[in-house]
C-alpha positions as CSV (number, residue, x, y, z in Angstrom):
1,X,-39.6,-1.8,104.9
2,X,-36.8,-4.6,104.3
3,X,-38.1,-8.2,105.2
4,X,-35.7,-10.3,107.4
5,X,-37.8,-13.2,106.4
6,X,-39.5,-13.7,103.3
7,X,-42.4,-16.8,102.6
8,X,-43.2,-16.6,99.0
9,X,-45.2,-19.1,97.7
10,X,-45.1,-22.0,100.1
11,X,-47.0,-25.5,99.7
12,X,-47.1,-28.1,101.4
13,X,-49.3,-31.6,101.0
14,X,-49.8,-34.3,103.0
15,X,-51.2,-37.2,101.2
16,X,-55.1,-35.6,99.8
17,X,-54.9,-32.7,102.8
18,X,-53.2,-29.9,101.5
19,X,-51.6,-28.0,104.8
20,X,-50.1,-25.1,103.2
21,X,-51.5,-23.7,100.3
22,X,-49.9,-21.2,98.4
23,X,-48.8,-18.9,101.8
24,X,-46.8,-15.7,101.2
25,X,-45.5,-13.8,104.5
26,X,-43.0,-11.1,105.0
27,X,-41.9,-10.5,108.5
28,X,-39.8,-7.5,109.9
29,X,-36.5,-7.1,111.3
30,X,-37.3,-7.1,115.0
31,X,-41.2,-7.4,114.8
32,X,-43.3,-9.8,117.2
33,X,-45.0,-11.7,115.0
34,X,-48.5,-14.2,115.4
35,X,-49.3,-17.1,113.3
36,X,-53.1,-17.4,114.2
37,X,-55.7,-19.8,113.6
38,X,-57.6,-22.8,114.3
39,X,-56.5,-26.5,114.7
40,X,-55.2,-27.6,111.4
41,X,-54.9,-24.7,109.6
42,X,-51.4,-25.0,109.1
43,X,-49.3,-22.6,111.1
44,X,-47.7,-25.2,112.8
45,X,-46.5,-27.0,109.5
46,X,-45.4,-23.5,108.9
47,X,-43.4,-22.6,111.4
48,X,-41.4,-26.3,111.9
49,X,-41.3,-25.5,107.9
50,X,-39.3,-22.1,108.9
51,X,-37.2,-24.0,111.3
52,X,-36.4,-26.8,109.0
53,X,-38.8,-30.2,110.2
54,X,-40.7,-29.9,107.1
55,X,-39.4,-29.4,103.4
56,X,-42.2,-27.7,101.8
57,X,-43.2,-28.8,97.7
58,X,-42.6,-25.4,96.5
59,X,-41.9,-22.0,97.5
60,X,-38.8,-20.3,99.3
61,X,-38.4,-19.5,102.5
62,X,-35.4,-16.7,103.2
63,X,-33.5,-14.6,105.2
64,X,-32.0,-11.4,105.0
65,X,-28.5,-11.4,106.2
66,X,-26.6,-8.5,108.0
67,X,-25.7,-7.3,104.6
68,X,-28.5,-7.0,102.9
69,X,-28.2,-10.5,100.9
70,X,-30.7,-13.2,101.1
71,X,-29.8,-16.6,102.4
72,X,-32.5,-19.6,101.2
73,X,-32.8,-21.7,104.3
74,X,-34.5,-24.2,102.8
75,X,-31.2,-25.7,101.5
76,X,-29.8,-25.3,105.0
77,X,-30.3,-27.9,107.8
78,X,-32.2,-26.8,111.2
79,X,-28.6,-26.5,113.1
80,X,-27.3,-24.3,110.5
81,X,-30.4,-22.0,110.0
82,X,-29.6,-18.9,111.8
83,X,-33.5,-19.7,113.8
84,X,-33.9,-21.5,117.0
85,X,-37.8,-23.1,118.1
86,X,-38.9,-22.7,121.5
87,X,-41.1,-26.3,121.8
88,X,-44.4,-26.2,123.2
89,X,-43.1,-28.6,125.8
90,X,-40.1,-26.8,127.0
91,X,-37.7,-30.0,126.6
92,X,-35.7,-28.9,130.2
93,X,-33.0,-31.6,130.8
94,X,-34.5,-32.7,134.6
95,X,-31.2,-33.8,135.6
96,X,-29.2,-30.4,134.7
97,X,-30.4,-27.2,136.9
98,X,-31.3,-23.8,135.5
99,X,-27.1,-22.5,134.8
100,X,-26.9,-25.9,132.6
101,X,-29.7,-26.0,130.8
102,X,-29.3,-22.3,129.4
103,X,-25.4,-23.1,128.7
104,X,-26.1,-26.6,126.7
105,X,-26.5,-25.1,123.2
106,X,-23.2,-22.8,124.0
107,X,-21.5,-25.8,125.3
108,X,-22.6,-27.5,122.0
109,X,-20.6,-24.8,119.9
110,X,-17.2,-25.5,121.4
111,X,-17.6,-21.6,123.2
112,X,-14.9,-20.7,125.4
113,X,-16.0,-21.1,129.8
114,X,-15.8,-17.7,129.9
115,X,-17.8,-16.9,127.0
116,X,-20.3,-19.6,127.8
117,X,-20.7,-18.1,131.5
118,X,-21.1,-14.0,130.5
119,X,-23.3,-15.1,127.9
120,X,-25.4,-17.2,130.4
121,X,-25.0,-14.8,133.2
122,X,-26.9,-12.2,131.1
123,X,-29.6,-13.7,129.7
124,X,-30.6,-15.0,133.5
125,X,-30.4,-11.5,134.4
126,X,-32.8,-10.8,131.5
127,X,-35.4,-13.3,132.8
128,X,-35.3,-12.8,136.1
129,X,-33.8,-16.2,137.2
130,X,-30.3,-15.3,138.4
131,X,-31.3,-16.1,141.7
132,X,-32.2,-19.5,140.4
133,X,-29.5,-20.8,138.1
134,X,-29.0,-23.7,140.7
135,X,-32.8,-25.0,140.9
136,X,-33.5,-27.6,138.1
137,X,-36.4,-28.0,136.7
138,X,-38.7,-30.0,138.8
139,X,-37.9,-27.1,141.7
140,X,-39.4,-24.4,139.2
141,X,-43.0,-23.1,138.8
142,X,-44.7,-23.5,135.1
143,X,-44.1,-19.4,134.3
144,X,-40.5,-20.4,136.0
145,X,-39.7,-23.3,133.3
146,X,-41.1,-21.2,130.5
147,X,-38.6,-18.5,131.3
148,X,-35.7,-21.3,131.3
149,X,-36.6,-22.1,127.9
150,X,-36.9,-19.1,126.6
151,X,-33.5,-17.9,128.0
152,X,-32.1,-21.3,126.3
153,X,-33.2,-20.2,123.0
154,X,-31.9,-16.4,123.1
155,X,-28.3,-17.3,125.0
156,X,-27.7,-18.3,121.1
157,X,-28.7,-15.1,119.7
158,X,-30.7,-16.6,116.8
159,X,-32.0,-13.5,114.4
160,X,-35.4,-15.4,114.5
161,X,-37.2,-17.1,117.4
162,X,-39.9,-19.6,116.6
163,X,-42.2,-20.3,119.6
164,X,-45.0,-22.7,119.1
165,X,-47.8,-22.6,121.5
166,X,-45.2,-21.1,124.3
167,X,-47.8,-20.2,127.0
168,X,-50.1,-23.6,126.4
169,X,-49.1,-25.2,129.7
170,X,-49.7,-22.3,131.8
171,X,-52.4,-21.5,134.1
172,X,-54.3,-18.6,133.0
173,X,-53.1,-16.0,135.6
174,X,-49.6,-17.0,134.8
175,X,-49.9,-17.0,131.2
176,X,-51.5,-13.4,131.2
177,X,-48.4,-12.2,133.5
178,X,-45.7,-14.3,130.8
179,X,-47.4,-12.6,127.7
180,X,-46.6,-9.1,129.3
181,X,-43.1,-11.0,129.7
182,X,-42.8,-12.5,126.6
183,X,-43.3,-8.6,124.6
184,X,-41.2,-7.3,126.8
185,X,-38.1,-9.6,126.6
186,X,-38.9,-9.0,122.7
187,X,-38.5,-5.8,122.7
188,X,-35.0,-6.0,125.3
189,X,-33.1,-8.7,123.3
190,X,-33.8,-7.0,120.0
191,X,-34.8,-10.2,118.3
192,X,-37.9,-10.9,115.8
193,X,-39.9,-13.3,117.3
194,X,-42.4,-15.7,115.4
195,X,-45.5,-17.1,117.5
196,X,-47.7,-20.3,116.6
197,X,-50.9,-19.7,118.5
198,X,-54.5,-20.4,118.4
199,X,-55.8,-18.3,121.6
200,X,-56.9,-14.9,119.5
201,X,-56.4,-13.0,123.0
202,X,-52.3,-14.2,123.0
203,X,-52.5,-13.0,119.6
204,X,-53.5,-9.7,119.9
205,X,-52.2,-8.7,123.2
206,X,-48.7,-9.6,122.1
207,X,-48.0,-9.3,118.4
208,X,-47.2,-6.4,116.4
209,X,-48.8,-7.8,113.6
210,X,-51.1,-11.1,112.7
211,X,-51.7,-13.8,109.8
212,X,-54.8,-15.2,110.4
213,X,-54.6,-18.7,108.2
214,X,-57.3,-20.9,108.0
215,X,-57.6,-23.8,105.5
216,X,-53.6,-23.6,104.8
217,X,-54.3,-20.3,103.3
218,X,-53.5,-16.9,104.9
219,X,-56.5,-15.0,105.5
220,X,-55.6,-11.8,106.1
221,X,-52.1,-9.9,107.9
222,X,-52.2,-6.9,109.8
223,X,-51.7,-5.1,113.0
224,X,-54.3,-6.3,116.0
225,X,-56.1,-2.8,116.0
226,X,-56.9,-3.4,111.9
227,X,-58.3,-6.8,112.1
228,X,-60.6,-6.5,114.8
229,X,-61.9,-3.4,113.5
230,X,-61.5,-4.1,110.3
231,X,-61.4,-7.8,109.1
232,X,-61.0,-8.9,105.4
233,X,-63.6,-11.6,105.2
234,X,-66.2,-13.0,107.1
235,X,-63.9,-15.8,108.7
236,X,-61.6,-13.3,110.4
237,X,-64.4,-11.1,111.4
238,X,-65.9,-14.7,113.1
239,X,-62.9,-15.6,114.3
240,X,-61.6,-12.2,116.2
241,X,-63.2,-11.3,118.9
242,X,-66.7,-11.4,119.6
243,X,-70.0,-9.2,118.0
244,X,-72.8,-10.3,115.6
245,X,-73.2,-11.2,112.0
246,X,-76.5,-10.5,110.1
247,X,-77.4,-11.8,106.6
248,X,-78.6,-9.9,103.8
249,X,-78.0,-8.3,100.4
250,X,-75.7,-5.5,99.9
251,X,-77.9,-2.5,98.7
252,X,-75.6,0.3,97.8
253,X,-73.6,1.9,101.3
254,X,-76.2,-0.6,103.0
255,X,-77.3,-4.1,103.8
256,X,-80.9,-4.8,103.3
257,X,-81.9,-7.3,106.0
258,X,-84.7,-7.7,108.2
259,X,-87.3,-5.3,106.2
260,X,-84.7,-2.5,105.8
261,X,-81.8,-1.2,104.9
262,X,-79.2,-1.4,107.5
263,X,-76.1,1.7,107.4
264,X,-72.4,0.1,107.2
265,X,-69.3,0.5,105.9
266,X,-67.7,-1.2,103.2
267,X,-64.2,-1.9,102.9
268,X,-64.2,-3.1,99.6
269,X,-66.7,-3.3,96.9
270,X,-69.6,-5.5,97.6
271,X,-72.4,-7.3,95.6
272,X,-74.9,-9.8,96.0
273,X,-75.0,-12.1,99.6
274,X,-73.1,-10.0,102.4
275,X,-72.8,-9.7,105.9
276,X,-72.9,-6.8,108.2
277,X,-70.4,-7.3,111.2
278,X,-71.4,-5.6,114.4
279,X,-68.8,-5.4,117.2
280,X,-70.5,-5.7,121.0
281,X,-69.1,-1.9,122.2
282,X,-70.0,-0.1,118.8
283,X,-73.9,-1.2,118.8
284,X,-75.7,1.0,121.7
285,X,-79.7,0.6,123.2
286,X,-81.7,2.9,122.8
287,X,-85.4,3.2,124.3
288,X,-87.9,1.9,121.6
289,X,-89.1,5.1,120.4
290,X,-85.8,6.6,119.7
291,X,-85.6,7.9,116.5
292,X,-82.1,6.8,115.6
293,X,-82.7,3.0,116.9
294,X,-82.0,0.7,113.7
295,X,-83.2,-2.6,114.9
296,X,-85.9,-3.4,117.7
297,X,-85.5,-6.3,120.1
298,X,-86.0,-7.6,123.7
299,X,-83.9,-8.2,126.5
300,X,-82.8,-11.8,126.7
301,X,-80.0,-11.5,129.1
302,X,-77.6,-9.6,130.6
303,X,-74.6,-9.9,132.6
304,X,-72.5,-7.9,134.7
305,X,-68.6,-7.9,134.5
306,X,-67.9,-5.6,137.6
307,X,-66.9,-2.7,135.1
308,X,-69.4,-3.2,131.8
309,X,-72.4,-5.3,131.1
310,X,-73.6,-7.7,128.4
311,X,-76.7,-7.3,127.3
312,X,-78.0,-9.8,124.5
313,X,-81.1,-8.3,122.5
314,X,-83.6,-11.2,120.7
315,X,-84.6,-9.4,117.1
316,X,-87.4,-10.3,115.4
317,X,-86.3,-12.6,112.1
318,X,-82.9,-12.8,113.2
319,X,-82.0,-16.0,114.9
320,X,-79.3,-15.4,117.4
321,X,-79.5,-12.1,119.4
322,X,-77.6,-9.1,119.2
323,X,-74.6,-9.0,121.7
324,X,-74.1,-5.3,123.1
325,X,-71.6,-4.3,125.7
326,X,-72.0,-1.1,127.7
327,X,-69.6,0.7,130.3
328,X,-71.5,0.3,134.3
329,X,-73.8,-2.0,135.7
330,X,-76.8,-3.6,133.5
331,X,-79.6,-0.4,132.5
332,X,-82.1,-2.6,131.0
333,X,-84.4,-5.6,132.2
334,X,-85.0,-9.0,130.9
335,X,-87.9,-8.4,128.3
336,X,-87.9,-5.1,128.3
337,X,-88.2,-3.7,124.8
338,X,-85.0,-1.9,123.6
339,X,-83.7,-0.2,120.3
340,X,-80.1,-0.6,118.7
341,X,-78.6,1.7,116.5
342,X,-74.8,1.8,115.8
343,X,-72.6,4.7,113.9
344,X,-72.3,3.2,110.1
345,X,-68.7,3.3,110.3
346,X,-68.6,0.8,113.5
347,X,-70.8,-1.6,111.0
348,X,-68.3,-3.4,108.7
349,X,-69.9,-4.9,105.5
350,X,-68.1,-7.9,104.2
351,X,-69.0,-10.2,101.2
352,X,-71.2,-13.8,102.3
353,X,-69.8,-15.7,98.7
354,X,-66.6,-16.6,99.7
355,X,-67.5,-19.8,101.4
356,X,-65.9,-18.6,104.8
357,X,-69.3,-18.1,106.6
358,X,-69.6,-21.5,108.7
359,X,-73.3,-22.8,109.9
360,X,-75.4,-19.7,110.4
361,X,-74.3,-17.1,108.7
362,X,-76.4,-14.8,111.7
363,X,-74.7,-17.0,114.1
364,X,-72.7,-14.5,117.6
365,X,-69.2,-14.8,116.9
């Protein structure tokens, strides 16, 4: 599939701490888009790098235009980069309402009133806020203000939004109802959108695809589904979502860790230090004389979610426990002997030599 936007190579230094290193990205033509990762990693320097606040020390950052040809926007300055950036912070003008604030950028361009006022007229209708376009800012909720924003940036129709950290300020019942918002208006207004974030659960529940960077390097890119499931190295597989990692020594299609050979799957070839990566709702307790039990343990906790439980399982030479999450209320008892057995192809096998694995390398992600 054609790119719209194409990172090839990008670097970026700032004094000894090297913030970009090396990043190649393509993004699609109308694809929601996550740039995930902890603080520092460098998605930040990357997107205000995309927008044009940062000149990079080598690489090229392009787009494709409507006919097919590629225009370098790194020779281009932020107002003429077909891109607009949704801050973090909104930046609402207090002393303008809603109607102005959207119209500002058009106003900017020289547009003609009527222009300016079907333009501005629609993209309220889009986010809900027609009924507002009087109130200013202060008179507007947090999910409100957000909307404002994001209606500022689209009444341009950039063929690239950057939003960086867009949902930060927001409570967390409000935030989960603007994600839903945020995909939505994506999808309606037909235009790619780029997200900085470091909340994994923004990530996944919005993007169409993820780069997960860490270190100023990209990690791994791929669809949410493929890097929970399925992560490249043991830093995304910490990183996304929760499970357990055990240590041990790749032994063919197996691990061998704690006195046996554990089953897994592998998806690349592995030798020497590995990990097995188990995800909470693929390991399952058994009783302790199950035959198919892989590991035995005991109940340390549990806890009760309304519709699944969390059971942790202490194993013997493994020193955190084994997190397992099953559908109903809790089935087992604190210290009550239990096994845990898993299907080999829910057990991911990753290499341990990649210097990715921080502190315990059996540490609960």
């Amino acid at each position: 599939m054609t790119s719209l936007l194409r990172i090839d190579h990008v670097s970026k230094a700032y004094g000894s701490t090297q913030a970009l290193d090396d990043v190649s990205i393509d993004i699609r033509p109308n694809e929601f888009f996550a740039l995930l990762g902890p603080s520092g990693c460098g998605k930040t320097t990357l997107l205000r790098s995309i927008a044009g606040f940062e000149d990079p020390d080598a690489g090229s950052i392009t787009v494709t235009d409507a006919s097919g040809g590629q225009t370098d926007l790194l020779v281009l300055p932020p107002n003429r980069r077909p891109v607009n950036l949704m801050f973090q912070s909104y930046a609402l003008f207090p002393h303008m309402n809603v109607r102005r604030n959207v119209a500002y950028g058009l106003e900017r361009e020289g547009l003609s009133k009527d222009e300016i006022a079907a333009r501005v007229d629609e993209v309220l209708a889009t986010v809900g806020l027609a009924d507002r376009a009087k109130a200013r800012p202060a008179q507007l909720s947090g999910g409100q203000r957000q909307r404002v924003a994001l209606a500022r940036a689209i009444v341009k129709r950039p063929r690239l939004l950057l939003l960086d950290e867009p949902l930060s300020a927001l409570d967390r019942k409000v935030r989960a109802e603007m994600q839903l918002e945020l995909k939505r208006l994506q999808h309606e207004v037909g235009i790619t959108f780029v997200v900085v974030t470091h909340d994994q659960e923004e990530a996944m529940s919005m993007a169409d695809r993820i780069a997960v960077m860490h270190h100023g390097r990209v990690q791994q890119i791929d669809d949410p589904v493929t890097l929970y499931s399925r992560p490249a190295n043991v830093f995304v597989a910490d990183f996304i979502g929760s499970g357990t990692l055990i240590p041990g020594i790749a032994e063919g299609a197996g691990l061998s860790a704690l006195g046996r050979v554990l089953p897994c799957h592998a998806p690349a070839p592995v030798a020497g230090p590995a990990v097995v990566m188990l995800r909470p709702e693929s390991t399952h307790l058994t009783s302790i004389d199950d035959a198919s039990r892989l590991l035995d343990g005991t109940v340390v906790e549990t806890h009760f979610y309304g519709g699944s439980t969390i059971t942790s399982v202490r194993v013997s030479g493994l020193q955190p426990p084994v997190v397992v999450r099953t559908a109903g209320a809790p089935r087992h008892s604190v210290g009550e002997q239990v096994g845990i057995s898993w299907a080999p192809a829910d057990a991911v096998l990753l290499a341990a030599d990649d210097g990715t694995l921080a502190a315990d390398p059996g540490a609960a992600v």
